[in-house]
C-alpha positions in Angstrom: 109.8 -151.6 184.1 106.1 -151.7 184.3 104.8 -155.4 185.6 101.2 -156.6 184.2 99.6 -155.6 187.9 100.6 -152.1 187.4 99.0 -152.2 183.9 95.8 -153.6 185.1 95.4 -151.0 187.8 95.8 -148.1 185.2 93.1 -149.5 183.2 90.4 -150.2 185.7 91.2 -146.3 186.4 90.7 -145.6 183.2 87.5 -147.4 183.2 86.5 -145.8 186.6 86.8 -142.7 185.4 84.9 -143.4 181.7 82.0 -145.1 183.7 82.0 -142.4 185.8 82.1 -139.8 183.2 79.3 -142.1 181.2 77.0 -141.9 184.4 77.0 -138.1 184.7 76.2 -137.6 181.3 73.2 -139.7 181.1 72.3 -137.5 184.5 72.7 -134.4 182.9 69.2 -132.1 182.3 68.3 -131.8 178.9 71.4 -132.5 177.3 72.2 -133.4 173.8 74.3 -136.8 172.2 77.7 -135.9 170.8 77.7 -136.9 167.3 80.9 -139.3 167.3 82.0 -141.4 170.6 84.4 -139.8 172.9 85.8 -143.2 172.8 86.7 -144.4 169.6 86.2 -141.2 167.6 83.4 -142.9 165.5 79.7 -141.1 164.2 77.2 -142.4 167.0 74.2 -143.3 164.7 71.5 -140.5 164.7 69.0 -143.0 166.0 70.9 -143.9 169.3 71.6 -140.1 169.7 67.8 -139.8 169.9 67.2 -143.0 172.0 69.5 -141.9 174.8 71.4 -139.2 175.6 75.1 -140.6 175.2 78.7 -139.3 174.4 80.0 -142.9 173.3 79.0 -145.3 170.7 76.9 -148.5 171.6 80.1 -150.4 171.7 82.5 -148.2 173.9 79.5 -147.9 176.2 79.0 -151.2 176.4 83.4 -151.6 177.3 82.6 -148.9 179.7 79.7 -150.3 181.9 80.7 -153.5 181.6 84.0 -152.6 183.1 85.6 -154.9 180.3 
């Protein structure tokens, strides 16, 4: 049976590795937004797509650097 420390651990890894995957892609040359959030699945609005170069939505990007 899982306890609630094991749990927590695989979901700070899960954010590890989003944050991590979120930093690279903001690094990346020239790149283009996705058009929905790796995330969630949702349509990142076209005006965030042009603000910043982003596969997630405001929201999951937000759960992602803030490690929430």
């Amino acid at each position: 049976m899982t306890d609630l420390l094991d749990l927590a651990e695989e979901r700070e890894e899960e954010f590890r590795r989003a944050a991590l995957a979120a930093l690279r892609s903001r690094h990346r040359s020239g790149g283009e937004s996705t058009t929905h959030c790796k995330s969630c699945g949702e349509p990142i609005p076209e005006a965030r797509r042009q603000a910043v170069t982003t596969d997630h939505c405001a929201f999951c990007a937000s759960q992602i650097e803030g490690g929430r």
